[in-house]
Structure formats: C-alpha cells, structure tokens
C-alpha positions in Angstrom: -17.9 -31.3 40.2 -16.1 -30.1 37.0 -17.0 -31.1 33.8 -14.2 -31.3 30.9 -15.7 -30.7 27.4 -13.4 -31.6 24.5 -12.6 -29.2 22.1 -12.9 -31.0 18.5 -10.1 -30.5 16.4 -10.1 -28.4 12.9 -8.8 -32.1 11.5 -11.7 -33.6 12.8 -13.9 -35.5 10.0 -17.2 -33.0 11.1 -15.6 -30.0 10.3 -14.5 -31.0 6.5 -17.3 -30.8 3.9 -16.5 -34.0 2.1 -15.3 -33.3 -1.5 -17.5 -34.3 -4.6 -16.2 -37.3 -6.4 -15.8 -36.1 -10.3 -18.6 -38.2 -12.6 -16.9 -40.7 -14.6 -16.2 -40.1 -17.9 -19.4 -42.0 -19.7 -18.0 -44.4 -22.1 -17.2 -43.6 -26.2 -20.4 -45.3 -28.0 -21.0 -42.7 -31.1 -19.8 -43.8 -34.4 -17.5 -41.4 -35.2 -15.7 -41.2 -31.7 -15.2 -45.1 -32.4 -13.8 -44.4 -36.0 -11.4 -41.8 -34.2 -10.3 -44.1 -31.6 -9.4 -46.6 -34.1 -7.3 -43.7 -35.7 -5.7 -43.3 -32.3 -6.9 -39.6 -32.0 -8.2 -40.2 -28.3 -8.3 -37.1 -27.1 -10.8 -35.8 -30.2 -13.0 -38.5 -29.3 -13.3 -38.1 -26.0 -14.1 -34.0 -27.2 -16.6 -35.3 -29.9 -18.2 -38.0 -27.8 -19.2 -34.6 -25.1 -19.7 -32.2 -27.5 -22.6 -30.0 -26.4 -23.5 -32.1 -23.4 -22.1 -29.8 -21.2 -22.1 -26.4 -20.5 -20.2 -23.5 -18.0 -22.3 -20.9 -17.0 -21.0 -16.8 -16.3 -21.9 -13.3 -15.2 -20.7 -10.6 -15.4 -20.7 -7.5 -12.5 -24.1 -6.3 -13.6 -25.8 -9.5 -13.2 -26.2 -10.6 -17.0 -26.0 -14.4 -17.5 -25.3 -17.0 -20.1 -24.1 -20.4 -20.7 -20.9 -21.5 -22.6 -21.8 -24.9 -24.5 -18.4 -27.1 -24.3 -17.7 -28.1 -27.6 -15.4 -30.4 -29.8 -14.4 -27.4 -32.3 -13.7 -30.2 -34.7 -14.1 -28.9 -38.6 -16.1 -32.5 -39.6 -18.3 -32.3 -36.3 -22.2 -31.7 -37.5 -22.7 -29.6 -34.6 -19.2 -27.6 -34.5 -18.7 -27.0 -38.8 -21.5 -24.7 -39.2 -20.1 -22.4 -35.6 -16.3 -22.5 -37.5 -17.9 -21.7 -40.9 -19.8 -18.7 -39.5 -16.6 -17.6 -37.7 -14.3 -18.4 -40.8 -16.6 -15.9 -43.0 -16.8 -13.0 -40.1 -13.2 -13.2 -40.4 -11.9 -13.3 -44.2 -15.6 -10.9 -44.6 -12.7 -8.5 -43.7 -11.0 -8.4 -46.6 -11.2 -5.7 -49.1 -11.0 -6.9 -53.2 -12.5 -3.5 -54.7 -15.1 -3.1 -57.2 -13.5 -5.7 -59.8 -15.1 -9.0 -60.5 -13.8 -11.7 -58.7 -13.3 -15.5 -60.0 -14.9 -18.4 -58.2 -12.5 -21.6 -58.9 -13.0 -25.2 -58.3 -10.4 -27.4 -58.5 -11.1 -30.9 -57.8 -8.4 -34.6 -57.7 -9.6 -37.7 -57.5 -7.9 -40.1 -54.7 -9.1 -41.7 -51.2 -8.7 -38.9 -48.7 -5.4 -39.3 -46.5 -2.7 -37.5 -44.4 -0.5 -37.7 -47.7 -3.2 -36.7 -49.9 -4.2 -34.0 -48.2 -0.6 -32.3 -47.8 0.2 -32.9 -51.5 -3.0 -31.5 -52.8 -2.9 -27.8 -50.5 0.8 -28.2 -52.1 -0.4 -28.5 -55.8 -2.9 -25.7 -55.3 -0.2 -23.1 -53.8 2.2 -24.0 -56.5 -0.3 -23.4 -59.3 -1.4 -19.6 -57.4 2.5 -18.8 -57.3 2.6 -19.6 -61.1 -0.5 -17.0 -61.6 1.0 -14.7 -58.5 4.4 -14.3 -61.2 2.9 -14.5 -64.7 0.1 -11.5 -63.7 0.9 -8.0 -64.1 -1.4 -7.1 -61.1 -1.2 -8.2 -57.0 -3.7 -10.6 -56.9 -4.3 -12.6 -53.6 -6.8 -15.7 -53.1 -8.5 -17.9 -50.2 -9.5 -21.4 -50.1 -11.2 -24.1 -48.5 -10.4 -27.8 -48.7 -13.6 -29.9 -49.1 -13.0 -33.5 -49.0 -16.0 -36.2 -50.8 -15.5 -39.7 -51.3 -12.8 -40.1 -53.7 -12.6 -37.0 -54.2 -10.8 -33.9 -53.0 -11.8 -29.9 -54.2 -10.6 -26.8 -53.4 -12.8 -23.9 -53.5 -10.9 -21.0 -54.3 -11.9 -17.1 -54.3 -9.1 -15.5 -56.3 -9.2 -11.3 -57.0 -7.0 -9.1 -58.7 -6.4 -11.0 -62.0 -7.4 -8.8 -65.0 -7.0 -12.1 -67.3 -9.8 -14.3 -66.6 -8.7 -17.1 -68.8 -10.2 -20.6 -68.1 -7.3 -21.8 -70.6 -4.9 -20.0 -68.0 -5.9 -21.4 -65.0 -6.2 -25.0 -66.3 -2.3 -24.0 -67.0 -2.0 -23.2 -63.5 -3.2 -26.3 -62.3 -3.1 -29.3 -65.2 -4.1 -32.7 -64.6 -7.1 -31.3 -62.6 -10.8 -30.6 -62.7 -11.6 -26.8 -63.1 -14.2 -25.0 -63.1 -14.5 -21.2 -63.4 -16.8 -18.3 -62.9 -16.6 -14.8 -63.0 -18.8 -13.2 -60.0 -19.4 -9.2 -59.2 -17.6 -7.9 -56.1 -20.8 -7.4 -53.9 -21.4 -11.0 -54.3 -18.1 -11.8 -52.3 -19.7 -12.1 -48.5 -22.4 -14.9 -50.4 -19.1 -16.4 -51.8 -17.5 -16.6 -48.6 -21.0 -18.5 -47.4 -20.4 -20.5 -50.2 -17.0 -22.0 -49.4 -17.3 -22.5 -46.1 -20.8 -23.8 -45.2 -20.8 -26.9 -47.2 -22.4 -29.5 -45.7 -20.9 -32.1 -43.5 -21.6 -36.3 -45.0 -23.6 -38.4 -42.9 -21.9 -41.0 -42.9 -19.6 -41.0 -39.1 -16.7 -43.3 -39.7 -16.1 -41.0 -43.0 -16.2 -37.4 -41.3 -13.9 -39.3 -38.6 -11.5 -40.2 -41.6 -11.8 -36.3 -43.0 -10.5 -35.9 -39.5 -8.1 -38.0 -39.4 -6.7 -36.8 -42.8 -6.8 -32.7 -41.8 -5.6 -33.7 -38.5 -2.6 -31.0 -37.7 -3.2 -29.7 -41.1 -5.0 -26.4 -42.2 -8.3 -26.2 -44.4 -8.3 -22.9 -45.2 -5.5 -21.4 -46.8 -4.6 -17.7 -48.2 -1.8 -16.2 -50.7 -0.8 -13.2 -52.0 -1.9 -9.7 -51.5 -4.5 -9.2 -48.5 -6.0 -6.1 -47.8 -8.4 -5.8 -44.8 -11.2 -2.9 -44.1 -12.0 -1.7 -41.1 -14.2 -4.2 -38.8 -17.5 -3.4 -37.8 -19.1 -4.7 -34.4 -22.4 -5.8 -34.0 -25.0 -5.4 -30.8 -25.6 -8.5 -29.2 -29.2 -10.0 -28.5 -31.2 -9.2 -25.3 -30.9 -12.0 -22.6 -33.9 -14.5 -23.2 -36.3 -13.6 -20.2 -36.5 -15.9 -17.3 -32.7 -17.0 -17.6 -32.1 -14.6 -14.0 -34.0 -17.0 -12.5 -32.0 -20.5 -13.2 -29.2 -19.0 -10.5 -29.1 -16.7 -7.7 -28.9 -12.8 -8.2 -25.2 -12.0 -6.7 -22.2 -14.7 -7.7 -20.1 -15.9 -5.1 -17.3 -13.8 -4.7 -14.6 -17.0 -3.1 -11.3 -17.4 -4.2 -13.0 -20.9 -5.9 -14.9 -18.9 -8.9 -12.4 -17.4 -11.4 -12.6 -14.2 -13.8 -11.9 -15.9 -16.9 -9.9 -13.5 -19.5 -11.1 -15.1 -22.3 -14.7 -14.7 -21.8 -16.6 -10.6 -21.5 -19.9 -10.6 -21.4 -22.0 -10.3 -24.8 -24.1 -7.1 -23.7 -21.1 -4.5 -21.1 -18.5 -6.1 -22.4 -17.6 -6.7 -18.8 -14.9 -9.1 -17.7 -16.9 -12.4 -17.1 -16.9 -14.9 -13.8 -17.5 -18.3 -14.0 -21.0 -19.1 -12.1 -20.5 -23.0 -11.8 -17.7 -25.5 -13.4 -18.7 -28.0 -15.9 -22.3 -28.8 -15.6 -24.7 -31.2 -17.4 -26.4 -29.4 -20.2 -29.5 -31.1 -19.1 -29.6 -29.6 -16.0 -29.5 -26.1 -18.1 -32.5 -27.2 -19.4 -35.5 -24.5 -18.6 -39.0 -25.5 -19.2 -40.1 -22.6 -21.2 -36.5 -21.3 -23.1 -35.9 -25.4 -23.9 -31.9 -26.6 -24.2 -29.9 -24.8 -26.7 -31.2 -21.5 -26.4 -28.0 -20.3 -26.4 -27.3 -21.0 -30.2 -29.5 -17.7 -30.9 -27.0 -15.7 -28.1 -24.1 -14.1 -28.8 -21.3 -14.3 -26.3 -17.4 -13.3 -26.9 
C-alpha cells in the first residue's frame, strides 16, 4: 500500500510570515498642528504632531547603541528650537572677528507677522548692512537672527569690523526703525551667539504655528560681508548610559532588511552606523532606571 504525501507549495499561506500592518497615523489634536493645518502646511503638522514620539535605534560594528529621536526640526517647535539654536551657535562659533570689539544691534518694526512681512523686513535689514558694507573704510561682515513677537518683528544683529561705532550711523542705516546698540569685547562673542539664537519660544500654539507659517520657505538667519572661519575643533562624546546594551540583543542582524545609514556614524568610533529597528514608539524605549529622553544628554552625529 503506497502512501502519497503532498508536497506544500512555497506559495502556500504556511510558509509566508504574514506582513505587519503599519499603525495608523494617530489623528492631529495639538494646537499648533491644528493652526498649521488651517495654514495648509500638512505635512509640518503631521512632523510636529510626532515630534519626539518616536524613535530609530543604531549600532555600530563594535556593539555601541543609541536611539535617534524623530523630530519636526521646525525653528517655532518648543522641543526642536533649543536643538537648532545649539547647532546654529556650533556653526557661526566658527567664525573668526579678532580682538576688536564687536557691536550688538537690535533692530525692531512693528507690523502683524506675515509671509510679506517677513520677506520685506530680512530686505530692509540687508539693504541698510550694504549701505554700512560701502560707506566703511574697513571689511566688516555681520549675522542675524529674525525673532518674531506679537506685533512686532527684531532682528538681532552681530556686526564686526566697523571702526565707527556710531549709534547716529546706524540709525542712518536703517531709518524709520527701533535701534538699539552696544558695543561688546570680542571674547564675549560665543555668549552673543547664545544670545541671538536661544530666545525663547511664546506659549501661545496657534501663534508659533503663524511664526511658521510666516518663515515658511524663508531663512532666519542671515549673513553678509566678510566671513572668516578658524579652524573647528571636535569634541569627545559622552560614555553610553549603562544598562542601554541590554534593551536589544548583543549582535544586529546582518539581512539585507537592516540598512547602513550614511548619514548616521556612531558618536564614540565614529563607525558607520546600522539601523537596529525602523520607526518605533518612544515609549517602548522607555527603560525603567535611564527614564525616556535619556538621549537629550547623548551626543550622536
């Protein structure tokens, strides 16, 4: 008596691992992802409404691991400004203005803040630097950082090289304005760059939503004339918090399904990076003794 076994088939429903179903997309409720839909910036409030909810998680070759918050990089986010802010001072730290004093310039205009009020304003301020830039008899170069305030729109500017330092000169440069001007020492120019760009974010949603609305495909920060950079100087990351080895196994997969990302080395070798899991909850990164955003205290690159 023979017996005829079937052979199932590599089609065959048992031998394909059903794929996971993506999570829905949790509806918009915060205030300021609201004010942005109603601006018809869709695509920022969707960012904004899962900023820092979740995370992606890499190691590199020799086993060092650390998570990547997702965020909104949105300049009027009260999570993301103060990350840009440090980045924007590591960046123009870099630029070399001497041993002269510097000058420390406000220049504020009074007006609701809007796409058009925001072009013409960065406008007026270049035009009055390009006035000083000709009438000086030195290079003199300047940066600046657009902070907007209900009603009201200033422009903190950082401005070295000009042997004049004429408050009657600069109100020249830029009539039918509010200016203010001080004279500061050049080692105080890192504390001025802290200064500019770590001003606090307003509380109120629907108007950071507006400031967003208003800057949106336009630049904040802004430099002219001459630029000179020193050399850059790299700093040691942290140690890994301890326990963190134990929130994933010790060897990463090595499939064709888990990526070397270029854009991400690791913060301690410098080591090209692998992605440990996609897009993950940031609760589920949660660790009961190193809490939920340990990572703002890590470096990674």
């Amino acid at each position: 008596m023979s017996t005829c076994v079937s052979v199932p088939s590599i089609n065959d429903p048992v031998f394909q691992e059903p794929l996971p179903l993506p999570d829905p997309p949790s509806p918009i409720q915060s205030p300021q992802a609201l004010r942005l839909l109603a601006h018809s910036l869709d695509a920022k409030a969707r960012a904004h409404e899962d900023c820092e909810q979740f995370v992606y998680v890499y190691r590199c070759p020799n086993g060092h691991i650390w998570p990547v918050p997702i965020t909104c990089h949105q300049r009027f986010c009260p999570m993301c400004s103060e990350r840009i802010a440090k980045r924007m001072v590591k960046k123009y730290d870099a630029i070399e203005i001497g041993c002269d004093s510097f000058l420390s310039i406000e220049i504020s205009q009074l007006g609701e803040v809007s796409p058009d009020f925001v072009k013409t304003f960065n406008a007026y301020i270049g035009r009055g630097f390009k006035w000083l830039e000709r009438s000086s008899e030195s290079r003199i170069g300047t940066i600046w950082n657009d902070e907007p305030t209900p009603g009201k729109l200033t422009a903190h500017l950082l401005l070295w090289g000009d042997g004049s330092k004429s408050l009657e000169r600069y109100r020249e440069a830029w009539p039918r304005a509010i200016v203010k001007v001080s004279v500061r020492p050049a080692h105080q120019f890192h504390s001025s760059l802290h200064y500019i760009f770590e001003r606090k974010v307003s509380k109120d949603p629907a108007f950071r939503a507006d400031c967003e609305y208003a800057f949106h495909g336009r630049r904040s920060v802004h430099t002219m004339g001459h630029l000179h950079l020193k050399p850059q100087t790299t700093l040691d990351a942290p140690e890994s918090p301890e326990g963190v080895e134990e929130l994933f196994p010790s060897e990463p997969s090595t499939g064709n399904n888990v990526p070397t990302c270029k854009g991400h080395k690791c913060p301690k070798c410098q080591e090209p990076a692998t992605m440990v899991t996609g897009r993950m909850s940031g609760a589920a990164f949660r660790h009961p003794t190193l809490g939920y955003h340990w990572w703002d205290n890590y470096k990674t690159a």
